[in-house]
C-alpha positions in Angstrom: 0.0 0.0 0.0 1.3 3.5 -0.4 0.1 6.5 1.8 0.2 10.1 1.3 1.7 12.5 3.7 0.0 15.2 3.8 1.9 17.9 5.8 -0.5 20.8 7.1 2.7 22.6 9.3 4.9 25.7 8.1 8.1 24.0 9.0 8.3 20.5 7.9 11.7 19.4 6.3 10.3 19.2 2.8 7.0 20.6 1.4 6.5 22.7 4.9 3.6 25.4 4.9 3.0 24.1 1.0 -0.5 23.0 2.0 -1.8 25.3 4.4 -4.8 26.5 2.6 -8.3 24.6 1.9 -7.4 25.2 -2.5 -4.0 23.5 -2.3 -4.8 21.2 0.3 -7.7 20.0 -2.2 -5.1 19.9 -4.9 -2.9 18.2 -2.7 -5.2 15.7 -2.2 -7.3 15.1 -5.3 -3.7 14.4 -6.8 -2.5 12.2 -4.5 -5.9 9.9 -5.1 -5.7 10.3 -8.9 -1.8 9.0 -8.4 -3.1 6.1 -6.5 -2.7 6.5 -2.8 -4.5 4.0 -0.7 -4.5 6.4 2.0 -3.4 9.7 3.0 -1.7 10.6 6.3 -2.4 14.3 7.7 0.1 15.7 10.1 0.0 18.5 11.8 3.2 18.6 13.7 6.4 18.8 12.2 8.9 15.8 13.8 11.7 16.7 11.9 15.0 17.1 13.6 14.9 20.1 16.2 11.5 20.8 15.2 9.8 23.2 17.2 7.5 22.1 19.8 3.7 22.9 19.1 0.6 22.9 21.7 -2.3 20.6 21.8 -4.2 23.7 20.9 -2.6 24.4 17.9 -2.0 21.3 16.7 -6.0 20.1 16.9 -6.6 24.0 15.2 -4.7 22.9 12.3 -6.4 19.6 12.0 -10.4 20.9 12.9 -9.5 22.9 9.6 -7.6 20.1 7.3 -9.7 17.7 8.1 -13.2 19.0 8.0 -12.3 19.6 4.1 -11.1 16.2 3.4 -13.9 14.8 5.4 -16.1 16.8 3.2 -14.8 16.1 0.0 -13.2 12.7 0.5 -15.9 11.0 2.8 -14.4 7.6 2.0 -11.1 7.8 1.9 -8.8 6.4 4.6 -7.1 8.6 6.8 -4.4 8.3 9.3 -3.2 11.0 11.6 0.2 11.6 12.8 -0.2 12.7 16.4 1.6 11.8 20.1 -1.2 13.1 21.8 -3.8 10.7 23.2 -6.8 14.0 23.3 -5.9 15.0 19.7 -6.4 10.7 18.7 -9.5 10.9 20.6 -11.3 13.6 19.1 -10.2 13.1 15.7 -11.5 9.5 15.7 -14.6 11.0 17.3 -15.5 13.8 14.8 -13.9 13.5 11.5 -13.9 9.5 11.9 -10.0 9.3 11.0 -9.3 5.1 10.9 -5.5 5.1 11.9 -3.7 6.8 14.9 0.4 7.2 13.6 2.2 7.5 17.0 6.0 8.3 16.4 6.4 7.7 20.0 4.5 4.3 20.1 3.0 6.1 23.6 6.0 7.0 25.3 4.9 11.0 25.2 1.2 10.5 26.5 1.2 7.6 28.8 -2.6 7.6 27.7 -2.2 7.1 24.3 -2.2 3.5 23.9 -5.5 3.0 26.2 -7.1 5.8 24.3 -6.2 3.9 21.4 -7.7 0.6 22.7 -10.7 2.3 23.5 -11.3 3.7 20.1 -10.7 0.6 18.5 -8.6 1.8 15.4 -5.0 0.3 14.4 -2.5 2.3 15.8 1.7 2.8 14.2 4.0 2.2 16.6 7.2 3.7 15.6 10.6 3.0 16.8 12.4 6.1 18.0 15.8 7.2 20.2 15.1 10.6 22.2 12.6 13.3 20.5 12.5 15.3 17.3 14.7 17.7 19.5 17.0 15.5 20.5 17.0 12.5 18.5 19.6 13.1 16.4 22.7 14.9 18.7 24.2 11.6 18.9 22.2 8.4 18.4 24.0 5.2 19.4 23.2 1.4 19.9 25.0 -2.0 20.9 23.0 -3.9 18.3 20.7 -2.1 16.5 18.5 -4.7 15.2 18.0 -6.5 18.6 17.1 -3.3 20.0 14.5 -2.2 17.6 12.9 -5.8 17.9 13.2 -6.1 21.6 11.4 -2.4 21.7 8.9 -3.6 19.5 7.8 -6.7 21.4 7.8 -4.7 24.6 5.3 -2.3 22.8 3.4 -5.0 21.3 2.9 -7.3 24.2 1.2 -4.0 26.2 -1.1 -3.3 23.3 -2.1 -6.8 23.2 -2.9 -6.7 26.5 -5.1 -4.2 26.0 -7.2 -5.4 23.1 -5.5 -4.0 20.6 -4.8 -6.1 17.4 -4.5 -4.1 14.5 -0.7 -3.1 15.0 1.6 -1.6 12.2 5.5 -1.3 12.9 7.6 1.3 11.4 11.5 1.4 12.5 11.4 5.0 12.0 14.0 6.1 9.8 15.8 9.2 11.0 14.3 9.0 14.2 17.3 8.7 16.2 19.7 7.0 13.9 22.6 8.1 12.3 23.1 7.7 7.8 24.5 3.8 8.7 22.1 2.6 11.1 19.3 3.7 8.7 20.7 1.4 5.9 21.6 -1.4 8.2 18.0 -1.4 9.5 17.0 -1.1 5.5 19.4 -4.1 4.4 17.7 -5.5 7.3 13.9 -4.8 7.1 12.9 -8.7 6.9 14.6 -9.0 10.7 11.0 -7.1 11.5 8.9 -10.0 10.0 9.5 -12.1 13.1 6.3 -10.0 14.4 3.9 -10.9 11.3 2.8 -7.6 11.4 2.7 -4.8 8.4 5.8 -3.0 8.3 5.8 0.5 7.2 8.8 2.4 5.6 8.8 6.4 5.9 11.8 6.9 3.7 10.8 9.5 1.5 13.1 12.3 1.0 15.1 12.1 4.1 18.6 12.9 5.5 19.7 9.4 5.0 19.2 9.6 1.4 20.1 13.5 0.8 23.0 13.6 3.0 24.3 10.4 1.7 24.2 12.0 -1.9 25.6 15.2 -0.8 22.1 17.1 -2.1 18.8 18.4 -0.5 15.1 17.4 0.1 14.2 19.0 -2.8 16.7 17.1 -5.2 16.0 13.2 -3.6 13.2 12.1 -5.4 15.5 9.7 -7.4 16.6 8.4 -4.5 13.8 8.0 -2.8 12.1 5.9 -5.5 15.7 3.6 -5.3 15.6 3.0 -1.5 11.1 2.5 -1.7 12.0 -0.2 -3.9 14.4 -1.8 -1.7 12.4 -1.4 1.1 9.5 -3.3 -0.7 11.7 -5.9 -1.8 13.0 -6.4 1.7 9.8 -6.7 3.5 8.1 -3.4 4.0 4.0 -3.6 3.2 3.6 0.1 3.4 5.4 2.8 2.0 4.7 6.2 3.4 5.7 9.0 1.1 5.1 12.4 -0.5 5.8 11.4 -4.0 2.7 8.6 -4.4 2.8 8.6 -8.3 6.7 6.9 -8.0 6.0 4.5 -5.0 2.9 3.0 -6.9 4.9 2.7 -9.4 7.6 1.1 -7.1 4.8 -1.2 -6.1 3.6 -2.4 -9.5 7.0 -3.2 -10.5 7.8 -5.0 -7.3 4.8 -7.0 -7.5 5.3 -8.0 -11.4 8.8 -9.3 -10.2 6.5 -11.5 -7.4 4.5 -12.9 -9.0 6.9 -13.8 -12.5 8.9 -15.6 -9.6 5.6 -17.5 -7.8 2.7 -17.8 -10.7 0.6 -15.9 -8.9 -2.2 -13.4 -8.9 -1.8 -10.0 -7.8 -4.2 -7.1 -7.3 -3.2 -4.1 -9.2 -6.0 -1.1 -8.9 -8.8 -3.0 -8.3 -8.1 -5.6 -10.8 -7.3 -9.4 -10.5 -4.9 -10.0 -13.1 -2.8 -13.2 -14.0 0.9 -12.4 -14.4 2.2 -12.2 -17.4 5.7 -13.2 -19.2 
C-alpha cells in the first residue's frame, strides 16, 4: 500500500507550509488519489530534527480545519493522523472519523495514548524512535541495533495486546534517532521485522539518510527515494509512506510484477485481478 503525507505545518523538512490553505490542500489531495494512494496521512506537527515544539491547541486547530475539508470532500477515503497526543487521537476518531492513529512515539509522550487507542478501536503505528525530534539526532548510538528495535517492539506489542489492541503496524522510524549507517543497516535489514507478522511500514521519503548520503537536498531526492522505496519493498516493507505517491505506486507495481513472474501468482493491481504475465 502506499500512503500520502500530507503535511499541514509551516516548517516540515520538505513541502513545509505548501498545504496550508483549503485550495492547495484540495489539490494536494485530489492528486494524491488520482496517483493512486491508498490512504493519505495528515500531520499536523512537524517531527523533523529540532522541530519546534507545538501545543495541543494548535495542533488540533490545524487539524479541525484540514480535516473538516477532506472529510467533506473525500468521505471515503482512509485517513491516518500523525499525532503523540492521546486528546488529539480521541477527538479526531470521534469527529472526522479518522481510521488510523500514527504514533512516532508508540506512547512513550502521552502515557494515555495506547488505552485511548484501545478504546477507540482503530489500528494504531508504533514507531521505533531514540530521544525526540529535538534531540534524537545529537548523537544516536546502539550496541546492536536490530535487537534493540525488535526487543522495543515486542515490549510495545505485548502492552497493546494486553489491551485489546490487534490491529498493530510497525515502522522502525527512519531518521528518528539513527545516524546515515544505522538507517541502511535497519533497510538491508527490514525482513529482521517479519519475526512479528505484522505490516511493516517504511517512511523513507526524501530524508537525510538519502540526501545527506548524496551530498544534495530534500528537494533534489526524489530519485533516491524511488531507489531505496523499492528496496524497502523488496526487503519486506508492506507500506510505503511518502510524499511522492505517483513513483512509490509505481515502485509497487514493478515490485509486484517481479513477485509474481517468480511465484505464478495473482496479484491485485487497482482493483483488478490480473494473472501475471511473461
Amino acid at each position: 500500500m502506499v500512503t500520502g503525507i500530507v503535511n499541514i505545518t509551516p516548517d516540515s523538512f520538505f513541502n513545509g507550509g505548501f498545504y496550508c490553505n483549503e485550495a492547495d490542500l484540495l489539490r494536494h489531495c485530489e492528486t494524491m488519489f488520482a496517483e493512486g494512494a491508498d490512504m493519505i496521512d495528515v500531520g499536523a506537527v512537524s517531527t523533523r530534527p529540532y522541530a519546534q515544539k507545538v501545543d495541543t491547541a494548535e495542533e488540533m486547530r490545524r487539524l479541525n480545519s484540514a480535516l473538516a475539508v477532506i472529510r467533506k470532500h473525500f468521505p471515503d477515503v482512509i485517513i491516518s493522523v500523525d499525532t503523540f497526543r492521546a486528546d488529539v487521537a480521541k477527538t479526531v476518531v470521534e469527529n472526522y472519523a479518522v481510521d488510523i492513529i500514527n504514533d512516532i512515539s508508540a506512547g512513550s509522550f502521552d502515557d494515555r495514548m495506547m488505552e485511548t487507542v484501545a478504546s477507540l478501536n482503530v489500528p494504531y503505528v508504533v514507531t521505533h524512535m531514540q530521544g525526540t525530534p529535538q534531540t534524537m539526532q545529537e548523537k544516536p548510538a546502539y550496541e546492536n541495533l536490530l535487537k534493540e528495535i525488535i526487543d522495543f517492539f515486542s515490549g510495545r506489542i505485548h502492552r497493546l495486546r494486553t489491551l485489546g489492541i490487534k490491529d498493530i503496524i510497525l515502522d522502525p522510524g527512519f531518521g528518528f534517532g539513527k545516524t546515515i549507517v544505522h538507517n541502511y543497516e535497519i533497510l538491508r535489514r527490514l525482513k529482521d521485522l517479519e519475526i512479528f507478522e505484522m505490516p511493516i511500514m517504511a517512511g523513507l521519503s526524501r530524508k537525510s539518510m538519502i540526501y545527506g548520503l548524496l551530498e544534495t537536498d530534500a528537494a533534489h531526492t526524489l530519485n533516491g527515494t524511488t531507489i531505496t522505496n523499492t528496496i524497502a519493498l523488496m526487503n519486506g516493507a508492506n507500506i510505503l509512506r511518502v510524499h511522492d505517491v505517483k513513483e512509490a505506486v509505481e515502485c509497487v507495481q514493478i515490485v509486484q510484477q517481479t513477485r509474481c513472474q517468480q511465484t505464478d501468482e495473482y496479484v491485485v493491481n487497482f482493483d483488478v485481478k490480473k494473472k501475471c504475465s511473461q
